[in-house]
N, C-alpha and C positions, 0 to 999 in steps of 0.2 A: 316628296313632291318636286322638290327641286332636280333632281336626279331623273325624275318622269320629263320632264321640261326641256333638259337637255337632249335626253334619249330621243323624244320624239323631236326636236331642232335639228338635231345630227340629220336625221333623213329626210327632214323637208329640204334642210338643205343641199342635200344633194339633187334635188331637181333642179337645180340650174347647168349641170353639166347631164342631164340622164338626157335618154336615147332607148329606145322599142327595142325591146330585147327576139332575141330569135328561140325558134322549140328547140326543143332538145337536142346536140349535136345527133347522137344518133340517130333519130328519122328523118333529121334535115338532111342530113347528107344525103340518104338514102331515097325522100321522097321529095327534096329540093320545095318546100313551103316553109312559111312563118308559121311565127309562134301562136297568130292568133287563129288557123286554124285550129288546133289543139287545146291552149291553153286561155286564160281568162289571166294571165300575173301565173310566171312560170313557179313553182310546179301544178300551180293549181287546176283543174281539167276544164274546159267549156264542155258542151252538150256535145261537139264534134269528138271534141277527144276522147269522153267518156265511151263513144258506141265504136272510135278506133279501138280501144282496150278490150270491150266485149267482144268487140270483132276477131279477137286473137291477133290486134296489133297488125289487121290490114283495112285497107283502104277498102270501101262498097264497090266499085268497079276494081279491079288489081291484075296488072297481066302476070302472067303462067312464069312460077316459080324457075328464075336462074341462079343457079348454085353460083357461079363466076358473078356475078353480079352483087349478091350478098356477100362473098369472098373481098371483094374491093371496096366494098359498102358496108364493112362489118357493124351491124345494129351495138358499139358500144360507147360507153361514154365513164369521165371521172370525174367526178363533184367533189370539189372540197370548202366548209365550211371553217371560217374563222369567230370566236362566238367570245361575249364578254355578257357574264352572269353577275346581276348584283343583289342583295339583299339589305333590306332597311337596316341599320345601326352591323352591318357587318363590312367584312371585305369582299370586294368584287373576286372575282375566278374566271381566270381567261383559258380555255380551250378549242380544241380542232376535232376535224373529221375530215378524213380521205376514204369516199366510198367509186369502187367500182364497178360499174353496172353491164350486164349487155337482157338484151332483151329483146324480140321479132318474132316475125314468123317464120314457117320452115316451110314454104308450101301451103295449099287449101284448107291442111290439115292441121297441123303441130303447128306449135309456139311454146314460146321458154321466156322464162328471165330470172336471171342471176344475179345476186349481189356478194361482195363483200366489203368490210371497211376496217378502219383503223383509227381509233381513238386518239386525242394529244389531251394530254392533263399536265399541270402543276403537277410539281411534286417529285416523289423520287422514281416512280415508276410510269415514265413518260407515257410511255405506249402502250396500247394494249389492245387486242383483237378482238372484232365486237362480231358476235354469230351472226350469218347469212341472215337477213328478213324473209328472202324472197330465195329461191330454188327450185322451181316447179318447172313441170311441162304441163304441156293443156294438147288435148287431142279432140279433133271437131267429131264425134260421135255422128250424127246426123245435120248435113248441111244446110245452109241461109239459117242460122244459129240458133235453129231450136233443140241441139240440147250436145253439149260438150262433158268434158272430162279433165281434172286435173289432179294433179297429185305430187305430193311433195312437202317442200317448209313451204309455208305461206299468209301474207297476209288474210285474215278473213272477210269476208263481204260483205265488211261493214258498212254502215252510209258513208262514212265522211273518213278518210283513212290518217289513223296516228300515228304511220311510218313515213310519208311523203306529205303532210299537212304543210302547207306552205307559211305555218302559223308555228312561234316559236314556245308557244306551252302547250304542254298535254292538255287532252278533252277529257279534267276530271271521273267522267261519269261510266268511263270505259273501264276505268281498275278498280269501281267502287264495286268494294266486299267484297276483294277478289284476295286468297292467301295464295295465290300460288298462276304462275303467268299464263299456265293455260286455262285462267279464270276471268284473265284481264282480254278483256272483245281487243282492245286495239297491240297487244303483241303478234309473233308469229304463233305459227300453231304447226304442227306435221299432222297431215291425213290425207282425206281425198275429199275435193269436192266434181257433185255434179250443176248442172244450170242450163238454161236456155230460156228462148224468147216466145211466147204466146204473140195471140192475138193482139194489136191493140197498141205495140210497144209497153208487153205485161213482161217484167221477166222475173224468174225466181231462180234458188240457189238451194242445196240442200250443203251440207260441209260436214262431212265426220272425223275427228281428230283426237288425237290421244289425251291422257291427262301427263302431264309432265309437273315434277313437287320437286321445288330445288331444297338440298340440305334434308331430305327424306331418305330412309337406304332402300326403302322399294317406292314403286308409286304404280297404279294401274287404275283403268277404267278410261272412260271417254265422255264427247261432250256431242252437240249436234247446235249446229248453227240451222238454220232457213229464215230464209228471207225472200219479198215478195216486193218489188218495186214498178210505179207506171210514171209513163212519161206523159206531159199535156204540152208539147212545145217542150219549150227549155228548162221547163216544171216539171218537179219532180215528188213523187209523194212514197213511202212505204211503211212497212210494217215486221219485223222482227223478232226472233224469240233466240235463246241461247238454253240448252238444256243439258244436264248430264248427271253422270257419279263418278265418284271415284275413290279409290284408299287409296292412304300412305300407312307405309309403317316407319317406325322409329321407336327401333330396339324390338323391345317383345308390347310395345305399343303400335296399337291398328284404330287409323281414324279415319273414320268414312264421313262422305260429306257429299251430299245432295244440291245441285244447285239452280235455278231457274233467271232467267230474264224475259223479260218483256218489254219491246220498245218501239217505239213509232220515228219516224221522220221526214222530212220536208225540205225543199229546196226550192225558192219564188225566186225570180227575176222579174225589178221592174225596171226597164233601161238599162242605167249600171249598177245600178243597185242588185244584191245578192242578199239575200235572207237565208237563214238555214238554220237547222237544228234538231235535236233529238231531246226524245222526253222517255226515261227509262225506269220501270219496277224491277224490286230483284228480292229473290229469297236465295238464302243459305240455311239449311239442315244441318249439324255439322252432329255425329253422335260416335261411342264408341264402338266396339265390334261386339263387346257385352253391355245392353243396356241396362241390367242392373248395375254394373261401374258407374258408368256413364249415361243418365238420361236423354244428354243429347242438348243440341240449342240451338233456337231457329231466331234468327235475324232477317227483319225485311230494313229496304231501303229504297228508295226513290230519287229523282233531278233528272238535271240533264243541260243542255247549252241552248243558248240561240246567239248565233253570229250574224253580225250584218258587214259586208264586203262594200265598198264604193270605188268602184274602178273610173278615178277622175281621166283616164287616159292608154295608152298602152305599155305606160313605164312609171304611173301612180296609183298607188289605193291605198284608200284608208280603210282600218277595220275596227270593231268594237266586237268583244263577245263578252257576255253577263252566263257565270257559271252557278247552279243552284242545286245544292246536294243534302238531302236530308241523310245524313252514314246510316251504315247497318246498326240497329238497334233492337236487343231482346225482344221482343213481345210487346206491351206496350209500354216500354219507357219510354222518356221524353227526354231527346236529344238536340242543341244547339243545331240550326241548321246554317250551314256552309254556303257564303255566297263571295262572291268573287267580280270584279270589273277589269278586264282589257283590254285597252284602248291602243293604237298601233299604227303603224305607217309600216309601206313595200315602198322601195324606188328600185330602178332599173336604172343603174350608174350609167352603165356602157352595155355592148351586149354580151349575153351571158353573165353577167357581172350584177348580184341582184344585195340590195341594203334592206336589211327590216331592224324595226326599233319596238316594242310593247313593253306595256309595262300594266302589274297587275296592284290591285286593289283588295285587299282581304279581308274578310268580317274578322270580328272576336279579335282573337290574339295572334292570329297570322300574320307573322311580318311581309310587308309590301313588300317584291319583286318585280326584277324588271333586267332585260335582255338585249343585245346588242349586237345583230348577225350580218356576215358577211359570206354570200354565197358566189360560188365561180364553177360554172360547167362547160367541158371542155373534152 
């Protein structure tokens, strides 16, 4: 508790020197606006930002693509984080991240975004190379955005995204009952997706992608995301599913494994206030290649988050998010359900220069944590 006390003291305190942070160098340069066109507390997206990224990363009026102008303006940017990890009755773990991004459009049509980064750990093995998230191109298929094309590694189209969350623990509910990462909704994925806007501000996603089994010596089969979201104002409401199969083998063992999700989500604004969250069902099948071996074993499980944001300003928020996970469990066995509290503070030191502090609360036997970030984009 004491530890949570300080954590969150450290970045109240820093409001006495913070200051209104700017968007992202990238597009600032490029399209000379603040942060709060885009964002709500960087990196997080407003309703403007969100329909600039659907947009393919242009602006609703945008004059006639100049290659020399993007050449002087190059859409890129380098983020680096300074982070201090602690755990109840353990030792704290201090680490970095140096990520480099570029990302734009290329004209009416094309858009890209690239990352790569570089991990800092304790230890003996400082550094070490962390795989692209993001490496797509996106092609406008048929124009004023009713229906594009992308392909490549990629984030998926998730509601709330676990590679750029401006929130410094993972959303539980994304890797539950997942063995293998292209099981977990919030990692990268390789395939293609399609998408476009309806009626209405309706838009939907279709995403086909591989299965990928780390520590597996073969792996094949695939997954299908779709997704269906409407805007009302700056509310947001949708609906979800994750489907797929896939084998692995290992040795002269073949295990195949069927997987489903189902999940809903929501995003209210009231003033500064932000509510959000996702509420997720999931089955796994998981059986052998001979069911006389193997019968097979099917696992359901359910949760999901509700985050509340308070954007006391343009360089303060407070957050709270309460996580709720019933794990994957046989048939009907009766399983401990997982629940969670974290509570947090953003400050915006200087600009570009962002301070976050949370700290978590755990049922049962999970030791409390609690995190200490420093971000600089530049």
């Amino acid at each position: 508790m004491r530890r949570c006390v300080a954590v969150l003291s450290l970045a109240v305190a820093a409001c006495a020197v913070a200051e209104p942070a700017l968007a992202i160098p990238a597009f600032a340069r490029r399209y000379q606006i603040g942060c709060f066109h885009c964002h709500d507390g960087y990196p997080k997206l407003s309703t403007f930002g969100q329909r600039f990224k659907e947009r393919g990363f242009r602006m609703q009026e945008e004059d006639a693509f100049d290659v020399w102008k993007w050449v002087r303006t190059i859409p890129a940017v380098v983020r680096a984080e300074a982070r201090r990890d602690f755990v109840e009755d353990a030792e704290g773990v201090n680490s970095g991240l140096v990520k480099g991004i570029s990302a734009g459009n290329l004209g009416r049509r094309f858009s890209y975004w690239v990352d790569d980064a570089l991990a800092i750990t304790e230890g003996e093995d400082n550094f070490s190379h962390l795989e692209p998230n993001n490496a797509w191109v996106r092609y406008e298929v048929l124009k004023d955005e009713r229906l594009y094309a992308k392909a490549g590694r990629m984030e998926l189209d998730i509601p709330f995204t676990q590679v750029r969350t401006p929130h410094l623990f993972p959303y539980p509910i994304y890797a539950a009952g997942s063995l293998s990462a292209s099981e977990n909704l919030g990692d990268y994925q390789e395939g293609l997706e399609l998408g476009g806007k309806l009626r209405g501000d309706l838009r939907w996603s279709v995403a086909a992608v591989r299965v990928r089994a780390a520590g597996a010596d073969d792996a094949s089969g695939g997954h299908v995301l779709l997704r269906a979201r409407k805007r009302i104002e700056d509310n947001r409401f949708g609906v979800f599913t994750y489907v797929g199969r896939g084998s692995r083998t290992f040795g002269t063992d073949e295990q195949r494994r069927d997987i489903l999700r189902l999940g809903g989500d929501a995003s209210v604004w009231w003033r500064r206030l932000n509510l959000y969250g996702v509420y997720l069902f999931g089955r796994n099948d998981t059986y052998a290649k001979d069911p006389r071996i193997d019968p097979g074993l099917v696992e359901t499980f359910n949760g999901g988050f509700l985050q509340a944001d308070y954007h006391f300003s343009d360089w303060l928020a407070v957050t709270l998010r309460g996580n709720l996970l019933n794990p994957p469990h046989p048939g009907g066995a009766d399983v401990d359900t997982d629940t969670s509290v974290y509570p947090g503070a953003q400050v915006w030191i200087l600009r570009r220069l962002k301070l976050s502090a949370q700290y978590g609360f755990q049922s049962g036997d999970s030791p409390d944590s609690g995190a200490v970030q420093l971000d600089v984009a530049f």
